[in-house]
N, C-alpha and C positions, 0 to 999 in steps of 0.2 A: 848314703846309708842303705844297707840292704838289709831285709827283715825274712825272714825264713820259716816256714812252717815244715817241721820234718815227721814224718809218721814212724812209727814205732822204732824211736831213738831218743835219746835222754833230750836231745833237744825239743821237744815238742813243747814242754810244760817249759822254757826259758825262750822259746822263739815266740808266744804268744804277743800278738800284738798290742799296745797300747790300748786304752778304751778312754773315756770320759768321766765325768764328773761322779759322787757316790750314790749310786744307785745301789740299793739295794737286792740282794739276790732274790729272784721268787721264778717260779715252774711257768713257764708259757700259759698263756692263759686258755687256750687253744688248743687240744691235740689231736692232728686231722690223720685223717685216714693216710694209708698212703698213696693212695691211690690219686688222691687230690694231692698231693706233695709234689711241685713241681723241681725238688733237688731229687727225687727218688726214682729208680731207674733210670730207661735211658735219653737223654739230652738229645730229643731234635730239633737243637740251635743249629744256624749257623757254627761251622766249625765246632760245634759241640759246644759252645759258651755256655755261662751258666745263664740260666733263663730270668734275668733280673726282673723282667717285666711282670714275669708271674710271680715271683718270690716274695712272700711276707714274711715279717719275722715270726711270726708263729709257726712256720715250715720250718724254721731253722733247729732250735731243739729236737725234734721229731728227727728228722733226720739225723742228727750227730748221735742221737742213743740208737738209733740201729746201725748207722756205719761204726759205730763203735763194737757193737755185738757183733759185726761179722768180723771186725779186724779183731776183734779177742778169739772169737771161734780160730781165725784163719792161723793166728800162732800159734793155738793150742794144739791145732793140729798138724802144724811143725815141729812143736817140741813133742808131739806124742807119738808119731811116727815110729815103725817100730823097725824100718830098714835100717839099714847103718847108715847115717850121715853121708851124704856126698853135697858137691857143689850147687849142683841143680836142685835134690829135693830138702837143701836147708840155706845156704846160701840167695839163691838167686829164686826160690820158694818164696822169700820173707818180702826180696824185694818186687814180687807178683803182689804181695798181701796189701789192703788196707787202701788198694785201690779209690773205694767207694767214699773213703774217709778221705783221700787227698783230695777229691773232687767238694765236697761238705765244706770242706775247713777252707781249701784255696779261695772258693766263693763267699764263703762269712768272714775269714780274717782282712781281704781284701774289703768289703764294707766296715768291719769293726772300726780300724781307723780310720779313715776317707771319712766314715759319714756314721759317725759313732752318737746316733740317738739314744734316746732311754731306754727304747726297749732293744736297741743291738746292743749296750753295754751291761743292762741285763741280762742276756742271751750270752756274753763272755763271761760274765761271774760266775755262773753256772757250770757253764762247760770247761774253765781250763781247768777245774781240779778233776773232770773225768777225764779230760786228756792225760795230765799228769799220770793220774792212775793207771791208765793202759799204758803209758810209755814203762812205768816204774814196774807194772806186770810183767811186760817184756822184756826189759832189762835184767830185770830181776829173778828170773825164771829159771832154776837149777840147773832143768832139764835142756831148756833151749840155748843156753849158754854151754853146756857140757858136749853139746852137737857140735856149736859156733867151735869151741877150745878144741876139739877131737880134728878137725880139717883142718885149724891154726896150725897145730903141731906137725899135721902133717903134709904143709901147704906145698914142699919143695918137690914133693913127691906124685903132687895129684897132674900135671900133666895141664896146667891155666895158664890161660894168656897174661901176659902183662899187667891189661886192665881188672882181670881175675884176680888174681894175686892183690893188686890193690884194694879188690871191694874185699874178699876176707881179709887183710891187714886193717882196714879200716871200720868194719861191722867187727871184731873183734877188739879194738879200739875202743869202740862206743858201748863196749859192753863190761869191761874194763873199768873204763872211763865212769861208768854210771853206778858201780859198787857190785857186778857180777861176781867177782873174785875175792870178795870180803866173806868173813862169817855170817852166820842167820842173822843175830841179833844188827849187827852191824848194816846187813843191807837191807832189811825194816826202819832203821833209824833215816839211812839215807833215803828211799822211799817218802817215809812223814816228812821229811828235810826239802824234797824235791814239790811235792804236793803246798805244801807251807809259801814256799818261794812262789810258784807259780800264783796263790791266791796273792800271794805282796804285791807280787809285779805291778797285776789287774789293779789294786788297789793303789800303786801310785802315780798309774797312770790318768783312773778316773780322778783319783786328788787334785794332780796337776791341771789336767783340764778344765776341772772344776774351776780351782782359784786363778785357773787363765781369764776364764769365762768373766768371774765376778773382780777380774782386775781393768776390765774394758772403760776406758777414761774416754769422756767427754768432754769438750773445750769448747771455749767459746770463739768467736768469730773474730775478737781482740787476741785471743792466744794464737792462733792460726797466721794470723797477720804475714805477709812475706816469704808464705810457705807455697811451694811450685803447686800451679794452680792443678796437674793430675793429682797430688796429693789433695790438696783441699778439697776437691769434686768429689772424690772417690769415698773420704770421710763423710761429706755432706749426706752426701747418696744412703750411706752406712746408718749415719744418726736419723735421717728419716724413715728409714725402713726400722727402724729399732723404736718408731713413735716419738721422737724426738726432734723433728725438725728444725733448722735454724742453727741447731748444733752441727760441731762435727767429730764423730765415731774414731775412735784409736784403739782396738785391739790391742792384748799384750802377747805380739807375734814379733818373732824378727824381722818379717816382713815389711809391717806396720811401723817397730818402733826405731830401724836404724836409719829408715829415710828420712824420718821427721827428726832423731839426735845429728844427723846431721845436714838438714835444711832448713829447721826451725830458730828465729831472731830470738824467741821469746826465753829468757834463759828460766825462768820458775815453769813456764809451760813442757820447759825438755825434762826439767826435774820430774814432774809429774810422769811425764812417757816414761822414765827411766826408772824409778819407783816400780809403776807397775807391771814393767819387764823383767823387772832384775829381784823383784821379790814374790815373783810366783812360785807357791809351794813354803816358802816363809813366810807367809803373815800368822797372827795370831788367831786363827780359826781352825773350821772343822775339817780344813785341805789341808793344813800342815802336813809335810811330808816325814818330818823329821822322826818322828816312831817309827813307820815305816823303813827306814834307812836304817835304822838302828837296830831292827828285827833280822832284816836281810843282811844285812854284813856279820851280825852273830852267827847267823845261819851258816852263812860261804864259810867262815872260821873252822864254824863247826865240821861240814861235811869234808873240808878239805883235811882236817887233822884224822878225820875217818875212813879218808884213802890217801892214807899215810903223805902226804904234802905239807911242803911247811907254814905254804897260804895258798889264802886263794888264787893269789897272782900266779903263784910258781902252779897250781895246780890247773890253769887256765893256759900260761906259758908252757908250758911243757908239748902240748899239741899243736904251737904256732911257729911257725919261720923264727922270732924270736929266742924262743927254748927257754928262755929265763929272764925275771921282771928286770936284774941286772942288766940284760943286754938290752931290754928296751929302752931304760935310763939312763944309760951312757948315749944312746943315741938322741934324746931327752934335751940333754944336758948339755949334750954339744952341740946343739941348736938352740937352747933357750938362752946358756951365758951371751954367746953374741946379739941375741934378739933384744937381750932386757937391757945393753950397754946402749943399741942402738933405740929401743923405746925411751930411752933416757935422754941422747940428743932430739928426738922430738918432740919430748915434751919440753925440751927450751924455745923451740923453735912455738909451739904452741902457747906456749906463756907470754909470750914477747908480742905475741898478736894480740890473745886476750885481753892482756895488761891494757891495751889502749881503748878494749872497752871498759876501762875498772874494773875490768874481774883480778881479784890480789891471788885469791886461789882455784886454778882448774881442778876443777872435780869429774865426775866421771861421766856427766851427764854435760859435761863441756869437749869433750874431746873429740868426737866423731866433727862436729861442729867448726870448731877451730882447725881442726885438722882437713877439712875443705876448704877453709876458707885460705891456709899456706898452702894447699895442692892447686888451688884457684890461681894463686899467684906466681907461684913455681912453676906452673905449666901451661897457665892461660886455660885452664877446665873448668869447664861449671857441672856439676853432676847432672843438674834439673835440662840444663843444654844438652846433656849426653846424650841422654833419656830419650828425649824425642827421637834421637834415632837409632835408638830398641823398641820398637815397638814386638812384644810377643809373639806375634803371626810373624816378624820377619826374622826373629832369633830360629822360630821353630825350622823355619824351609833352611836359614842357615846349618841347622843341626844334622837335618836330611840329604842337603848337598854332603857334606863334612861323610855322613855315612858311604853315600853312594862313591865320590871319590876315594875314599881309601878302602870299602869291602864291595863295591858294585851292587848295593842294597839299595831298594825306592821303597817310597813309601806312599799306601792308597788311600785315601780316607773310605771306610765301613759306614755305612748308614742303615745296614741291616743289623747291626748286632744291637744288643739290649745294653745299655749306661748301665752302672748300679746307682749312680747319683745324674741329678742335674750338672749338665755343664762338660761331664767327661767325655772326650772324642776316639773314638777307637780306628786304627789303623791295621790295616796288614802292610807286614813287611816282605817284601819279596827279592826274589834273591837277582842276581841280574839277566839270567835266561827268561825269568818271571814267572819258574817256579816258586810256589810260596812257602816262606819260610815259618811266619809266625802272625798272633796278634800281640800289640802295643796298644792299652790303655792309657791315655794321658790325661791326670787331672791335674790341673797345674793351679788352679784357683784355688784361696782360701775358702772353709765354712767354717759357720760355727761352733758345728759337729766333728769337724776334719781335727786329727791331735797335731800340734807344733810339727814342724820341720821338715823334708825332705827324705822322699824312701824310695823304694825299687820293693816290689814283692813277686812271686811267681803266682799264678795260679793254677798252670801248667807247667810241670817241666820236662824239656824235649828229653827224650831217651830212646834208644833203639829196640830194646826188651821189648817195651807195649806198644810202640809205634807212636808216641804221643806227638805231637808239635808243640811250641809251644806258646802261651798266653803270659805274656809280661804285663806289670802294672807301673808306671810313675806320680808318684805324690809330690807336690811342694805345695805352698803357701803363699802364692804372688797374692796381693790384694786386686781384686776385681775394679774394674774401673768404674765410673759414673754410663749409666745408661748410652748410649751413642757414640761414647769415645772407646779409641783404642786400649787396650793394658800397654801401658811405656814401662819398662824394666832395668833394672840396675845392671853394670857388666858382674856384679857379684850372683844377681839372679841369675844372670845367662851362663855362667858358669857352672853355678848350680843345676841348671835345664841341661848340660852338654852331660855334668857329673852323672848323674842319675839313670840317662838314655845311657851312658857309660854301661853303669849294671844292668841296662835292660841288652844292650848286645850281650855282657857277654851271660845272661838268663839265655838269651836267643840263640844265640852261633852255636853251643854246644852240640857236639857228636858223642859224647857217651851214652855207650849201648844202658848203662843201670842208673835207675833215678837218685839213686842215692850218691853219685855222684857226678852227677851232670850239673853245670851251669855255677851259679855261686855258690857251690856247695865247696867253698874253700877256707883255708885258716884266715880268721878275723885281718892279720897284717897281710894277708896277699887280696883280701876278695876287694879291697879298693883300687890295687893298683889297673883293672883294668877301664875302671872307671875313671880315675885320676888322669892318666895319662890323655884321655878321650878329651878331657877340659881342654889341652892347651890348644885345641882347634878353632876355637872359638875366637881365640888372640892372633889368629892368622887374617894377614892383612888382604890376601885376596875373599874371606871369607865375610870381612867386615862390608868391604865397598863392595862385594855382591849385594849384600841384604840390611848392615843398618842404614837403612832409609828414613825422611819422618815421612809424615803423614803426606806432604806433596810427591813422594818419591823421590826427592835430592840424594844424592849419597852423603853420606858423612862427608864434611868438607875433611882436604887432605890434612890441614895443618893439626885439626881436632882427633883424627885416628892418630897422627905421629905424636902428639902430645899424650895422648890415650894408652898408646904401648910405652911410652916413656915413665909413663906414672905407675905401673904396675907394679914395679918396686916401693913407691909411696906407701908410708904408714906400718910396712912390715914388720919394724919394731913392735910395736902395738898389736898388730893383730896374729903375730906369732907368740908372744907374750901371753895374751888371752886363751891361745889354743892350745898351748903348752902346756901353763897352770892347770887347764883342768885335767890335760894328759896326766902329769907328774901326779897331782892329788890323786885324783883316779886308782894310780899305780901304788902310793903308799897306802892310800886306804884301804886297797887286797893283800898288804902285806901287811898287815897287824897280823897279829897274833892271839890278839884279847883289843878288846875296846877299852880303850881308860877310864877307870869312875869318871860316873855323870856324864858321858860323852850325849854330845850334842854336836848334830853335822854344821850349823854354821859357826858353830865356836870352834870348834876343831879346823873349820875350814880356815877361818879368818889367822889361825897358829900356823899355819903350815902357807900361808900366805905372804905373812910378816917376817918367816923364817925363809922363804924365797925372795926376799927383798920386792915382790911385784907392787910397784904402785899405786895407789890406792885410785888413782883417775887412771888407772889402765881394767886393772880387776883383770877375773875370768869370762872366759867365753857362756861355757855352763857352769853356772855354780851348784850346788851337792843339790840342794831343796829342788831344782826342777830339771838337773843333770837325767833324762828322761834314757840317753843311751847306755849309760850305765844298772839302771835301779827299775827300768822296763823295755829293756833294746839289747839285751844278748851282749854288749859291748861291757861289759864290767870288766875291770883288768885289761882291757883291748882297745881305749881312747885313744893311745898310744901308736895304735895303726892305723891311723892316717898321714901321720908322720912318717913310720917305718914304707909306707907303700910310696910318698912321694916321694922318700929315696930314689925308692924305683922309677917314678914315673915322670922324675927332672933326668932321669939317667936316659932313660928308656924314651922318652921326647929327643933330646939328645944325640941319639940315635939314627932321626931321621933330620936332623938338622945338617948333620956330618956328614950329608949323603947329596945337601945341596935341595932335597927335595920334601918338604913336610908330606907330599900324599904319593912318595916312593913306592910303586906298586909293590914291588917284588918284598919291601919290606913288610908294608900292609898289611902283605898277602901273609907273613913268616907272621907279624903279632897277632893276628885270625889263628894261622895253625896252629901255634905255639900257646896262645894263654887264650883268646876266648873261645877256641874249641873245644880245651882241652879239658874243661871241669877241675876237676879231683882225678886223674886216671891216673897223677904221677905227683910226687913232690912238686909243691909250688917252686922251691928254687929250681929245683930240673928245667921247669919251664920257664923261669925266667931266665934263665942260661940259656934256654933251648933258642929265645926269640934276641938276647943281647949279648949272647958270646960270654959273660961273666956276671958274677955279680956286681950292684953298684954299691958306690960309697954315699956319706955326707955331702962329700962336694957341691955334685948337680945340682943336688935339695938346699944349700946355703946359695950357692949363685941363683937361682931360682929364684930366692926371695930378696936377692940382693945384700946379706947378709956378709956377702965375701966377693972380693972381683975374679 
């Protein structure tokens, strides 16, 4: 997933990062000079980093009301200009602007979620409705828009490159796009509309975390019973640090709750884990999400019938590879009918095992469970066996080889730069002359401040206008291990570890001269495929017996990797099902039109559920109440492309399969030129054509999961 902080463009107030539990808004308690403000002026970090070791949250506010007053000065003084518009003093003007502000926000939004304290999610209540507000100024701006339309019109004419042409096609887009082109009355409403969203966001992000937080389930030492002892150490470790010793700790993280549903005996003990995974954001308290959801999708309705769109889907599709929520549900649909035919033979195959513990009916908090325990037998796999030889340090160097074979990239470890949290390791990346290319942040540990899930953010992004390099960040949620011992990891984590470094190359590789199109600055259904594609390195068998090792250094014995890649089609029923579901809902819920009396998201969910035949022991992946990339992750209407991009990225793996060679220089070198060079400088399909000769189909993406031979 990638998260994005854009300056003076509608996305600003919808890129804002997730926060934590409800805190209430209030002013810094502090307001220092500037002079003592270690964000203000100029950064003598290391490579210019932001100075974490100095920064308190009380420099945070202070800083964002003055980089905000220069970035409102610096438009104003764009749109008031009294030359005639040209490319440089209005175009390529705006993207000089607000400088001071990307530096402020790339450093606090990167802390916001990572390590989202009370007073950094105080520090975000605050601030996204000032951001919204300068994005909604600028967008909205008569004068500065009539500049932007005056050079649109007359773009054939002005004598710009290529990549030219695209940044006025695309700053005239966003401007468009954000209600420029509406009446007064009309682009006031969407303004209040965009400010409104942006406070929801915050708020259902700090919700969610909130009732994450207060979902955290302790067990006892009988419930634990027969559970792989890195799991029980790590809980143990967890419950006594929480003042509870004896016990052992289960966050309600994915992390946490899929290795316990599927390695834990205890079947009321899974119930419990699954409870309070599966109803974060639904319980009956003060985190309910469910107002929340129901404000924000009034809203989307709203603004999209105020630029003339028939929903929000179509009015979200319309700027993505997709074009229309039709075309994303046909491709939907022609992956979930075969998925839910084949989650339906595994759950016999699941029943027939159960059955012989007395269990009459699998439920959903039996599946992961049983479902190892026929992979166990079908392949001779044990997941807890596996584990030991993923150990995290050794997936990591896997990752960095995987880099350096197919772009000539190493990687250094930084001991001079400043963490923002405990635990985060910073790298430079360098290119293979050993010129340096960039930094790589990696936090790969859960906290208790960090929000759910896995991200990529920029803090930097590279471009050739300001000379930037650039500063990448990766987030996930591995559970830390017990004191002394290694972190052992799932091949689903490690996937996720490849996914993620996915988006931080292609944040990295970029060569666009404008920031505003460099790096993941692409439509929702392409900015995964370079990530996507990056995962299936990881299931490359020279890459395995290099690095999963256990703790004595063995390689993975042979029969247990050939077993390993054999299974990777296991369960795809099921866990295609799960991801689909909440694609599909996702998609219908941007396309209402009105909300129907008394809507309520998990009753509407559970209709649209029943009406997809999905079974009730398979469920969604994200269900509505803590669907976090929809309702505070920019992905609303867009769940959908992760699907649409593996298209690509079964097609596009594929590619180098046919060639005889997974780390094919020459082709390597063509997916570098071609897609994570290239930004935004050209239509995403151009470049996917540019690096596979055409577009792909379904095919790849159902043989990929085993779904078709």
């Amino acid at each position: 997933m990638v998260l994005r902080t854009c300056l003076l463009s509608a996305a600003i107030a919808a890129s804002l990062l997730a926060v934590v539990p409800g805190v209430q808004a209030q002013a810094a308690e502090t307001r220092v000079a500037q002079s003592a403000n270690p964000l203000l002026g100029q950064w003598t970090t290391p490579d210019g980093t932001p100075p974490y070791d100095r920064i308190r949250p009380e420099h945070y506010e202070p800083a964002f009301d003055q980089a905000i007053a220069t970035a409102r000065a610096e438009g104003k003084a764009i749109a008031e200009n009294k030359a005639a518009p040209t490319f440089a003093n209005t175009i390529e003007a705006m993207e000089r602007s607000g400088r001071d502000l990307s530096r402020v926000a790339g450093a606090f939004f990167t802390v916001a979620s990572a390590d989202a304290t009370a007073a950094n999610q105080a520090i975000q209540k605050n601030v996204a409705p000032k951001l919204a507000r300068l994005s909604n100024e600028t967008l909205l701006d008569p004068k500065l828009f009539q500049r932007v339309d005056t050079l649109y019109t007359q773009r054939d004419s002005l004598g710009l490159t290529p990549e030219q042409t695209r940044l006025l096609e695309q700053t005239h887009k966003r401007f468009v796009r954000a209600g420029a082109a509406l009446p007064a009355a009309a682009r006031q409403r969407v303004a209040a509309i965009n400010e409104e969203m942006s406070r929801l966001g915050v708020d259902f992000g700090q919700k969610l975390l909130a009732d994450q937080k207060a979902n955290d389930t302790f067990l006892s030492a009988e419930e634990v019973k027969g559970l792989p002892d890195d799991q029980a150490s790590a809980a143990a470790a967890a419950a006594a640090a929480a003042g509870k010793p004896g016990q052992f700790l289960f966050p309600a993280t994915r992390s946490a709750a899929e290795p316990f549903l599927t390695a834990a005996p205890n079947r009321a003990a899974r119930e419990k884990i699954w409870r309070a995974f599966t109803y974060r954001g639904d319980n009956a308290n003060a985190n309910n999400t469910s107002e929340v959801i129901e404000k924000l999708v009034k809203l989307r309705i709203e603004r999209a019938s105020l630029m003339g769109a028939d929903s929000h889907a179509a009015f979200v599709l319309e700027d993505a590879m997709a074009k229309t929520p039709e075309a994303a549900l046909d491709l939907l649909m022609a992956v979930y009918r075969p998925a839910l035919q084949r989650a339906g033979e595994e759950q016999r195959d699941i029943e027939q095992l159960a059955a012989k513990d007395g269990v009459s009916k699998v439920e959903p908090w039996d599946w992961r469970y049983y479902a190892e325990q026929v992979r166990r037998e079908r392949f001779s796999l044990d997941e807890a066996a596996v584990k030991e030889y993923m150990p995290l340090d050794g997936i990591v160097a896997a990752m960095f080889e995987t880099t350096q074979k197919l772009f000539g990239l190493t990687a250094v470890e930084r001991t001079d730069v400043a963490p923002y949290a405990e635990g985060v390791r910073v790298f430079e990346i360098r290119e293979a002359d050993g010129r340096k290319l960039g930094l790589f942040y990696a936090d790969w540990f859960a906290r208790p401040t960090k929000r759910p899930g896995a991200w990529m953010n920029s803090i930097r992004v590279p471009n050739g206008l300001l000379g930037d390099t650039p500063i990448v960040v990766n987030n996930q949620n591995i559970t830390p291990p017990a004191a002394g011992r290694p972190a052992l990891i799932s091949l689903d984590e490690a996937q996720t570890l490849f996914h993620e470094f996915g988006h931080a190359l292609h944040g990295m590789l970029s060569t666009a001269r404008y920031p505003s199109l460099s790096g993941t600055a692409v439509s929702r259904d392409f900015v995964e495929f370079p990530s996507q594609v990056y995962e299936h390195w990881i299931t490359e068998p020279s890459i395995l017996r290099a690095h999963a090792r256990n703790a004595a250094g063995e390689q993975i014995p042979e029969p247990m990797l050939q077993a390993l890649l054999k299974a990777q089609t296991f369960n795809q029923g099921y866990l295609t099902v799960q991801q689909l579901s909440s694609a599909i809902l996702d998609m219908r819920l941007h396309q209402l039109t009105t909300l129907p009396a008394g809507f309520k998201a998990d009753t509407w969910e559970a209709e649209q559920l029943r009406e997809l035949g999905v079974p009730t022991a398979v469920g969604m992946r994200h269900r509505l109440p803590h669907f976090s990339h929809i309702f505070d992750g920019g992905y609303s209407a867009s769940y959908y492309a992760y699907t649409w991009a593996e298209a690509m990225d079964a097609d596009g793996f594929d590619a180098f399969k046919e060639t005889g060679n997974v780390f094919n220089p020459a082709l390597a070198a063509r997916l570098r030129r071609e897609v994570y060079e290239r930004g935004n400088t050209r239509d995403p399909a151009e470049s996917y054509k540019a690096f596979r000769g055409r577009m792909p189909t379904a095919e790849a993406l159902l043989r990929n999961r085993g779904l078709k031979q």
